[in-house]
MILUM-858071 format. One record per residue (C-alpha): residue in three letters; chain; x, y, z. Coordinates in nm, 3 decimals. Example, Ala and Ser with C-alpha at 12.3 -4.5 7.8 and 13.67 -1.06 7.14 Angstrom:
['ALA', 'A', [1.230, -0.450, 0.780]] ['SER', 'A', [1.367, -0.106, 0.714]] 
This chain:
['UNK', 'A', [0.000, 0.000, 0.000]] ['UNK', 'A', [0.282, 0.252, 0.052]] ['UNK', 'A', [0.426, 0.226, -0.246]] ['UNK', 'A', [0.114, 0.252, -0.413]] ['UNK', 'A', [0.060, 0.581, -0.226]] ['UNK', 'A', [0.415, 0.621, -0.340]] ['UNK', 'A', [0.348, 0.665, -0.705]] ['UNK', 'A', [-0.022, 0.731, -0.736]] ['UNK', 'A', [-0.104, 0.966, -0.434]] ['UNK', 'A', [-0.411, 1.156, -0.548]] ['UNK', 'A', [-0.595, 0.805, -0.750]] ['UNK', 'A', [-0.587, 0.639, -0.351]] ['UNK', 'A', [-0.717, 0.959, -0.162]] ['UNK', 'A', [-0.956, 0.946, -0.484]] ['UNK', 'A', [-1.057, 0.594, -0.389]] ['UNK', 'A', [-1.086, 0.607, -0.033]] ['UNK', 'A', [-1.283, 0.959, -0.040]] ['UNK', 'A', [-1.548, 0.723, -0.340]] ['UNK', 'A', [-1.542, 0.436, -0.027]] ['UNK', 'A', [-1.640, 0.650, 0.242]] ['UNK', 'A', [-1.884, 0.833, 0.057]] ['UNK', 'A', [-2.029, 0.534, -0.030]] ['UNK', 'A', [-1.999, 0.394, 0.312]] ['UNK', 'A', [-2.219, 0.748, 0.457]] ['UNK', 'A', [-2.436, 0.678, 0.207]] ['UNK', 'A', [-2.564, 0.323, 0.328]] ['UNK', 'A', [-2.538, 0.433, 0.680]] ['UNK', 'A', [-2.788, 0.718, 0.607]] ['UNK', 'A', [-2.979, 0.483, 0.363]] ['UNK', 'A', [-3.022, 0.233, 0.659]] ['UNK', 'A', [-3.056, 0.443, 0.986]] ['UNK', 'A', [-3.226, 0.778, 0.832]] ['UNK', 'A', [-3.463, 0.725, 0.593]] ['UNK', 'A', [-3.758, 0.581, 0.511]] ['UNK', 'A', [-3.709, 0.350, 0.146]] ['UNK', 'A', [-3.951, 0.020, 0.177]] ['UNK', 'A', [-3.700, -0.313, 0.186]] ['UNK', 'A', [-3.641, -0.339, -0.191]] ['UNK', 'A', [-3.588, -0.006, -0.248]] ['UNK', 'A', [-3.310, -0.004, 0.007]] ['UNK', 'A', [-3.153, -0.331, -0.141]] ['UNK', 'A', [-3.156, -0.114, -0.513]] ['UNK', 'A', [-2.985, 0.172, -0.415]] ['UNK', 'A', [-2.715, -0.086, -0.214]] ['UNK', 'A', [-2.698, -0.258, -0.541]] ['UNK', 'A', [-2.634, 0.099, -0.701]] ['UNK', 'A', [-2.409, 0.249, -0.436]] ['UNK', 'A', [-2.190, -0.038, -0.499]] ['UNK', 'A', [-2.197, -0.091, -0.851]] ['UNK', 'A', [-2.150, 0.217, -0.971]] ['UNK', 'A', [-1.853, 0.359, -0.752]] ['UNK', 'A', [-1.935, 0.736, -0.886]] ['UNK', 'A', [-2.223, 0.805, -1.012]] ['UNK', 'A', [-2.420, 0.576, -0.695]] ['UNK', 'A', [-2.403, 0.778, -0.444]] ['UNK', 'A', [-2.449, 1.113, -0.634]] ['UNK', 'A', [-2.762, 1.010, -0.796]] ['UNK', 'A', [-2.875, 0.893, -0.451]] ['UNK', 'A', [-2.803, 1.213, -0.272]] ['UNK', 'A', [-2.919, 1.359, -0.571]] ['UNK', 'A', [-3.265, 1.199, -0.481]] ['UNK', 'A', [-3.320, 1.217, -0.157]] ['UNK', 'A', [-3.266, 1.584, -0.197]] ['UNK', 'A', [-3.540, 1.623, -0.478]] ['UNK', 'A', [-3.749, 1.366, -0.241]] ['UNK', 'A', [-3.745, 1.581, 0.089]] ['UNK', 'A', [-3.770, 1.901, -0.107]] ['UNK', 'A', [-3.405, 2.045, 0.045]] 
């Protein structure tokens, strides 16, 4: 791992910052809010497999959904 922060710095902080983000996003998706069961397992299923674009389209969402 060091020497792949070695050479490629900013793609790892890039990778862990997607992770985490993705991590929040679960958490919030589990503890805060009020999907039925299979709309929960979806956006897991999204937040996962798309490492980018998940998360933002389900922040995205919820915003439009609570009228923030």
């Amino acid at each position: 791992m060091e020497q792949l922060f070695a050479r490629y710095p900013l793609v790892v902080i890039l990778i862990l910052a997607n992770y985490l983000v993705v991590l929040l996003s679960i958490f919030h998706l589990i503890f805060r809010s009020n999907h039925t069961l299979t709309q929960r397992l979806n956006w897991m299923l999204l937040l996962w497999i798309l490492p980018v674009f998940g998360p933002a389209a389900y922040w995205y969402f919820w915003n439009k959904k609570t009228g923030d």
